[in-house]
N, C-alpha and C positions, 0 to 999 in steps of 0.2 A: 756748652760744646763738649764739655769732659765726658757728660752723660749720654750725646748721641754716640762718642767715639766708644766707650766701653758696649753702649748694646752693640755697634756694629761689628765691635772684634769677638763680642760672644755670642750674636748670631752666625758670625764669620765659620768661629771655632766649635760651635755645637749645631749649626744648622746642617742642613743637608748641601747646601753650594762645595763647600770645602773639599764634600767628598764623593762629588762627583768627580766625570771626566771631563776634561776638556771638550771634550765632542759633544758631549749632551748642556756643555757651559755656551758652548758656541749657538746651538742649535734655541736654547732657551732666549738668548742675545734676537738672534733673528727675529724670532716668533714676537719677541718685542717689540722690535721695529716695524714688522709688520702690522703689531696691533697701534702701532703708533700710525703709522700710512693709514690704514684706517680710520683712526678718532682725529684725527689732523685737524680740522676744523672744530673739533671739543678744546682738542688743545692750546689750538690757539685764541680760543678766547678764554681761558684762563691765561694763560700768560701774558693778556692785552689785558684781564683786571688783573692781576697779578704788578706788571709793572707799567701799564699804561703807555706802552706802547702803541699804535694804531694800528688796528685789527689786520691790515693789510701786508706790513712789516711785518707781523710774524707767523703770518701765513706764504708770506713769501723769502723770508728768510730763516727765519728764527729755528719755523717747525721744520722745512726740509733738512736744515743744518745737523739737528740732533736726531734723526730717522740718517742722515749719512752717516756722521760719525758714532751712532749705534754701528750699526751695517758692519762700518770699516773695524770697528774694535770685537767685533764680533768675528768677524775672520780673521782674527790674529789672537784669537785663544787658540787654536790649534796648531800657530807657528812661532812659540815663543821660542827663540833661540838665541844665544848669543856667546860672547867670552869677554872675562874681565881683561877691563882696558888697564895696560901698565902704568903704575905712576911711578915717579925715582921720588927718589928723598924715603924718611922714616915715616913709612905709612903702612899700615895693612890694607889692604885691599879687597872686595870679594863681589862677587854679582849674584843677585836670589832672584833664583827664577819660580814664580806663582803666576799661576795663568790666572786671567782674571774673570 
């Protein structure tokens, strides 16, 4: 696990994602989902041999589920917004906003 996590923060950090915009993060998110509604049926029979699920199940749940919540996270790389929530007591507090 140690090893996936280090590539993915130094593809993160030297790759070209990091230093894009939000808009062209958003628009790549899409185009994924897209190509996802498209191989739908690829997909779902990897993830029936994958976890042996019945071909039907994750064609009708599994694959629409992750083509939505692409979609859905995919339109909220251009609306990250928010503000740190107060805590009391001896605490620092802060909120990092990176679009994803």
């Amino acid at each position: 696990i140690h090893k996936a996590v280090v590539a993915a923060r130094m593809a993160f950090d030297e790759g070209p994602w990091s230093r894009m915009s939000t808009a062209e993060r958003s628009r790549l998110m899409y185009k994924l989902a897209d190509l996802m509604e498209e191989h739908k049926e690829e997909l779902a029979q990897l993830e029936t041999l994958d976890n042996g699920k019945p071909i039907r199940e994750t064609m009708a749940a599994d694959i629409p589920l992750a083509i939505e919540h692409m979609r859905y996270y995919a339109g909220w790389a251009t609306k990250i917004v928010g503000q740190t929530i107060p805590v009391s007591g001896n605490y620092f507090n802060y909120t990092r906003h990176e679009a994803v």
